[in-house]
N, C-alpha and C positions, 0 to 999 in steps of 0.2 A: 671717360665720358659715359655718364649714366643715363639712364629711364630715373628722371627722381620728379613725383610730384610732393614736395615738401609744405607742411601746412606752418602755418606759425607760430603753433605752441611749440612746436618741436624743440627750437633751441633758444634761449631766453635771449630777450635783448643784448642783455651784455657780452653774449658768445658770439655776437653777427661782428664776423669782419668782413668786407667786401673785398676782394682781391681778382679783382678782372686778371684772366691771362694764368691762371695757375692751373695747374694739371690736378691737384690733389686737394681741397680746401684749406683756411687760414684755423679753421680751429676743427681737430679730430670729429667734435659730435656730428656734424653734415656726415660725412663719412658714413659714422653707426648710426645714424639717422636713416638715411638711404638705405642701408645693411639691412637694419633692422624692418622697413618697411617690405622690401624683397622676401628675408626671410618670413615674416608674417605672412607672405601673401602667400608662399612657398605651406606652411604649417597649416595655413586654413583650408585650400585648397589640395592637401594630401600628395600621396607621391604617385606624380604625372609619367607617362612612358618616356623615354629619354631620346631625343632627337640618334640618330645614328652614331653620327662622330662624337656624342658624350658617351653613350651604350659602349661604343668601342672603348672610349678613355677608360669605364667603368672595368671591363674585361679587363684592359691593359693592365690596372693596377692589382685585383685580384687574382692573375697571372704569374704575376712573377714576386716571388717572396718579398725582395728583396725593396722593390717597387708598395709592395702592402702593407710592408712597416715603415717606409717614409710616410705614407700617409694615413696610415692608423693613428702611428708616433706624435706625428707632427700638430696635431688639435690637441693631442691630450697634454702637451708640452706649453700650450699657451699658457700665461700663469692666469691662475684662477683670483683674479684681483681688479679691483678697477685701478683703468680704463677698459680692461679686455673683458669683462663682465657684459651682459647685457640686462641681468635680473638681480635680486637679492638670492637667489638660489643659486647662484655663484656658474652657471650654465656658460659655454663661450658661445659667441655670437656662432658660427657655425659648430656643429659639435661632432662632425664626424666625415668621413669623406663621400657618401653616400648624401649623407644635408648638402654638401658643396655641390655634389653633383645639381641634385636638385635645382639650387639656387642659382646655379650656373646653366641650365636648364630657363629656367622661367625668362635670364635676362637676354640668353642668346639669342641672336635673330633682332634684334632691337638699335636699328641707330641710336645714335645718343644723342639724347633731347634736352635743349636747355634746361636750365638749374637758375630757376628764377635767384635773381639775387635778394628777394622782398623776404625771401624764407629761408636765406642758406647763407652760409659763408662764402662763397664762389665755389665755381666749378671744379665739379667732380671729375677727374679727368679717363678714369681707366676700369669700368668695372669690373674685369678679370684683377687686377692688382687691389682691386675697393675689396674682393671675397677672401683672396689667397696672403694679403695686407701682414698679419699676425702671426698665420702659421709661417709664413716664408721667412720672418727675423725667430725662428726656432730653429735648433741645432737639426732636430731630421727634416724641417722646412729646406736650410740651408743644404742637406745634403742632396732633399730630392730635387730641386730646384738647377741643381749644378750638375745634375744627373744627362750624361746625353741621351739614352732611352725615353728620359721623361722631355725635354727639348724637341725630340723629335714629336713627339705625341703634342706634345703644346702647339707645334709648329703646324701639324694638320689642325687639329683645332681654331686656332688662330686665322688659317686661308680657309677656313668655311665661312668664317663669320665675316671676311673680306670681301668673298663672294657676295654675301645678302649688303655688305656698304658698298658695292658696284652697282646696286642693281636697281632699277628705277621704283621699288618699294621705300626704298631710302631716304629717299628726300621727302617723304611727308614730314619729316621734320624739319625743314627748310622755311615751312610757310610763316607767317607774321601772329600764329597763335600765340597764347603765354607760354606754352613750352616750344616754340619755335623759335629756330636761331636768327629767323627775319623779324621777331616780335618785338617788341618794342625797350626788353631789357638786355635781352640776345644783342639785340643790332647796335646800341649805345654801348653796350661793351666791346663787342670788336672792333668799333670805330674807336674808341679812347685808345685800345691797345694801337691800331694801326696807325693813332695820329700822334700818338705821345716821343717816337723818336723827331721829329721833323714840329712839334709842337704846332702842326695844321689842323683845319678842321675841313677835310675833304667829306666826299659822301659816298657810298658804299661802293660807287659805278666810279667814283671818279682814282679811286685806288685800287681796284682791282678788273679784271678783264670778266666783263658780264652780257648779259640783256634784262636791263632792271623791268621792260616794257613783258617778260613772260613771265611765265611761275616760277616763283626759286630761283630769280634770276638768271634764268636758262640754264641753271644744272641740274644734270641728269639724273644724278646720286648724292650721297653723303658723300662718297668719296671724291668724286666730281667738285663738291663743294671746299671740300677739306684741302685738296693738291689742287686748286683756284690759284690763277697765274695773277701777278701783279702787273701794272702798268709802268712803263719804264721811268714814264713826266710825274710816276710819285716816288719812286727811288731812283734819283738819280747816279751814275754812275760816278764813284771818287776818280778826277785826276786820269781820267781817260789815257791821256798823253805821255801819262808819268811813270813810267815800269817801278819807280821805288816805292809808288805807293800802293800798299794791297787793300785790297775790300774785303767787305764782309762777305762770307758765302751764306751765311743765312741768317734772317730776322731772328736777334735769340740778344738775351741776357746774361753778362758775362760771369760764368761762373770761378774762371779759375788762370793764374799767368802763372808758368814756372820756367826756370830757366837750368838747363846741365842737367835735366832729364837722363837716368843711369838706363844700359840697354834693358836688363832686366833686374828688377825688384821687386819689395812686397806690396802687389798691388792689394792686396787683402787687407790690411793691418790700418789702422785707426785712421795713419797720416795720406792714406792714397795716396801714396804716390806713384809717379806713372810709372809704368814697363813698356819699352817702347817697341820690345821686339814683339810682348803680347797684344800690344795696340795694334800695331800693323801685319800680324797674323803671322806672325815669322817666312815673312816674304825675305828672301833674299837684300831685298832693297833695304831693310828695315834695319842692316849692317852701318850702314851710312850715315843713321839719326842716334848716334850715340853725342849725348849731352847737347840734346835736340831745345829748344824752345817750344814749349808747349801752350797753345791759347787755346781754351776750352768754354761752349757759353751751350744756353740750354733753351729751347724752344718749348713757345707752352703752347696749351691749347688752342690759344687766339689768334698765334702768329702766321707768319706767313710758310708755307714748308718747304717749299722748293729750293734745290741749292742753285751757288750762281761760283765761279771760277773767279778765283783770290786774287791770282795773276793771267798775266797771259802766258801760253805756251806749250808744248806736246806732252801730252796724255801717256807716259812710261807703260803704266801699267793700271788697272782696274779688276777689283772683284769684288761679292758681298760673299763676307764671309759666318758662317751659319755660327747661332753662340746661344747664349740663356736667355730664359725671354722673362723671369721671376726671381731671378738670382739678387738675391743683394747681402751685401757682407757680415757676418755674421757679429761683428762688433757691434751693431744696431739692435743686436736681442738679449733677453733675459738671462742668458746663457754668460755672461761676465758677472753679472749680479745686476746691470743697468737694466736701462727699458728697450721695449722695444721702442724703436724711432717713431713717432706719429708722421714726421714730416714728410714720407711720400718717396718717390723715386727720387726728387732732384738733390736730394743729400749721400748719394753715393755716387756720382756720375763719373768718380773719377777712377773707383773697383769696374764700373760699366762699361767704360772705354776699352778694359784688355778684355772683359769676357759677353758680353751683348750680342747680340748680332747686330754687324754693323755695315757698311762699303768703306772701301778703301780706293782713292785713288792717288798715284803717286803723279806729279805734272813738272817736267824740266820744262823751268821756268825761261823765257826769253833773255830775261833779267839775268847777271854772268852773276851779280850780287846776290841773289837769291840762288839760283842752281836748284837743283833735288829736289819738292819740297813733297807733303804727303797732307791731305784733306784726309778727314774718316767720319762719316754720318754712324754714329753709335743711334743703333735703335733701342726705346725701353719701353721693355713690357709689352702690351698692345699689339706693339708694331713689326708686326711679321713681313714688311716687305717695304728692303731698302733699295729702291730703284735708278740703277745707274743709267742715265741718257747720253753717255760719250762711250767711245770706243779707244782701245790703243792704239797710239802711233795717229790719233785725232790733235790737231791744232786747234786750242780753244782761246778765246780773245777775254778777257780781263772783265767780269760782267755777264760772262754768256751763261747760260745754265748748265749742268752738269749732272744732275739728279733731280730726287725727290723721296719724301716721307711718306707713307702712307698710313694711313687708317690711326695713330698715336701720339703720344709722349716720346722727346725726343731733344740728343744733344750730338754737338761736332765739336771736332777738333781740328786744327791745324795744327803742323809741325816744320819746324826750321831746323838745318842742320848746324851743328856747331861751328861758329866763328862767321854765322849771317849775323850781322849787326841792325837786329829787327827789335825795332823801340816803338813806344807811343801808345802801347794799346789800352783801351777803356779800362777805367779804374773798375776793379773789382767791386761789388754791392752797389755800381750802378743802376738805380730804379727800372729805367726805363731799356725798351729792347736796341740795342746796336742797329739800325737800319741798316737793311740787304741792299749790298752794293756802295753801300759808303765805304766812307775813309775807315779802317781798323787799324792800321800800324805804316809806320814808316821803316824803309833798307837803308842804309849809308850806302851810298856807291862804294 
């Protein structure tokens, strides 16, 4: 989610795809468009003092050797070619990690303000992942990215800038400007995302929990606006009565069904496939989901964040467990002979599941047919804080909430133990998002 005032020469007609609801947009140049427009402002305006917790990053890296060559390494690694080009002088779009600082300087402190769609491909979802994008599909990207030293330092990082989307400076991008999310292209896109699973045409108050009669609809912050509860009479709950039937835990688009999930494999390797004791943090419990059933869907921008309980029944166990917050697999980079990926976070989500920072909680199901089963909110990128709202040895009712997303881009998973006979779920490259609280799969008794 960017600061982008995008003008219209920027990307010719024929590169405008419209794609309400994505994290990353439908054609790379919005992307270096936005890049490009930052770094300019960055180059014209010279090198500014750096906020503390970047000052700090900057130390950090120049500290420790080891730390100074992932990120010397990792810009000079991009390949010098287009797409990663920004001029004929064959320059990368950032060219060093002192330019990044900068650039990550000028954006922090900044909610993220609509991305007119009259001048862009759609929404930009992440600008810490829009700067670090190139060098992170590089082999020293990949190493320092995986790095827990550098994790942790992303991690403070990351809860400062959480701090400024708590805070009632935030919401000026809330208003009904053109770069506001209440504006009149903002607000027709998150209504089409909201109303496309249930094919309604509700209005903004009548699907989510507001006061349309104050400013910014009565929220206080970005964040305030971002983790906005739903109203129950627009998703209603699947089959209340029915223990075989599970719901969705969260408004998301389905990215992936697999079935006899091994306990641990090569989550790295081209095919993701799961590892299910890395998924579930090698808890104890995670013994249990070997040749597990895995449903995995991914939440964009637009959606709704909040989790809601699959089934009904007592809460085992709960934690968030700390992970990468830039990591993505190194299959995606130049580093094979291929490219790096353009398409953004949502084409690894299934490497992000063992290594993200994510929550886990495991809920013995009422249902004797279900038994064990295991939720995990993988956070990507952005999203430094996965906030569990249930406790253990808590009874949760089929529908109730359970969590929430803050501040990002983001994907969940469910998991079923071997020999639940769990059918039915949305067909994979399903358009539109699974509505939270509906119907997602059916148990055989």
């Amino acid at each position: 989610m960017v600061h982008q005032h995008g003008n219209h020469g920027d990307i010719p007609d024929h590169h405008r795809v419209h794609r309400p609801g994505a994290w990353l947009p439908a054609d790379h140049r919005v992307h270096r468009a936005w890049l490009g427009k930052a770094i300019d402002h960055v180059d014209k305006h010279g090198e500014q003092e750096l906020i503390p917790v970047l000052q700090e990053f900057k130390e950090f890296i120049e500290n420790n050797p080891r730390i100074y060559m992932y990120f010397t390494e990792m810009w000079d690694e991009i390949p010098k070619k287009p797409p990663y080009t920004r001029d004929p002088a064959g320059g990368s779009q950032i060219r060093d990690y002192n330019h990044m600082l900068q650039v990550l300087n000028h954006v922090f402190g900044r909610a993220p303000e609509w991305t007119d769609a009259a001048a862009s491909a759609g929404v930009v979802g992440v600008p810490m992942c829009a700067i670090f994008d190139y060098a992170m599909g590089t082999p020293s990207g990949h190493a320092a990215f995986l790095d827990p030293d550098v994790n942790r330092m992303l991690k403070k990082i990351l809860n400062k800038w959480g701090e400024y989307l708590k805070s009632p400076e935030s919401a000026e991008v809330l208003g009904d400007h053109r770069a506001g999310w209440f504006g009149e292209v903002g607000y027709s896109d998150l209504m089409e995302v909201a109303n496309a699973p249930y094919r309604t045409s509700h209005k903004f108050e009548d699907m989510y929990v507001c006061d349309p009669s104050k400013p910014h609809y009565g929220y206080k912050s970005w964040d305030d606006f971002f983790t906005r509860q739903v109203h129950s009479s627009a998703r209603p709950l699947a089959s209340p009565d029915d223990d075989n039937v599970i719901a969705n835990a969260c408004e998301s688009k389905v990215f992936n069904v697999t079935h006899n999930a091994k306990l641990r494999d090569k989550f790295w390797i081209k095919g993701q496939p799961y590892s299910v004791i890395d998924m579930l943090g090698n808890d104890p419990l995670a013994q249990q989901f070997a040749g597990a059933t895995i449903y995995q869907a991914f939440l964009s921008a637009l959606s709704y964040h909040r989790w809601h309980a699959p089934v009904s029944g007592k809460v085992k166990r709960c934690f968030v467990r700390d992970g990468t917050y830039f990591s993505e697999p190194l299959f995606e980079s130049d580093a094979e002979g291929g490219e790096i990926d353009a398409h953004g976070i949502s084409v690894a989500q299934g490497y992000l599941a063992a290594l993200a920072t994510r929550a886990i909680i495991f809920i013995e199901a009422d249902n004797p047919a279900i038994g064990l089963m295991a939720f995990i909110g993988v956070g990507m990128d952005e999203v430094s804080s996965c906030e569990i709202t249930v406790k253990e040895g808590q009874h949760v009712k089929k529908g109730e909430e359970i969590g929430m997303f803050h501040f990002g881009g983001s994907s969940y998973c469910l998991l079923f133990r071997k020999g639940v006979k769990v059918g039915g779920f949305p067909e994979v490259g399903r358009k539109e998002n699974v509505p939270v609280r509906g119907r997602l799969a059916v148990v055989e008794p």
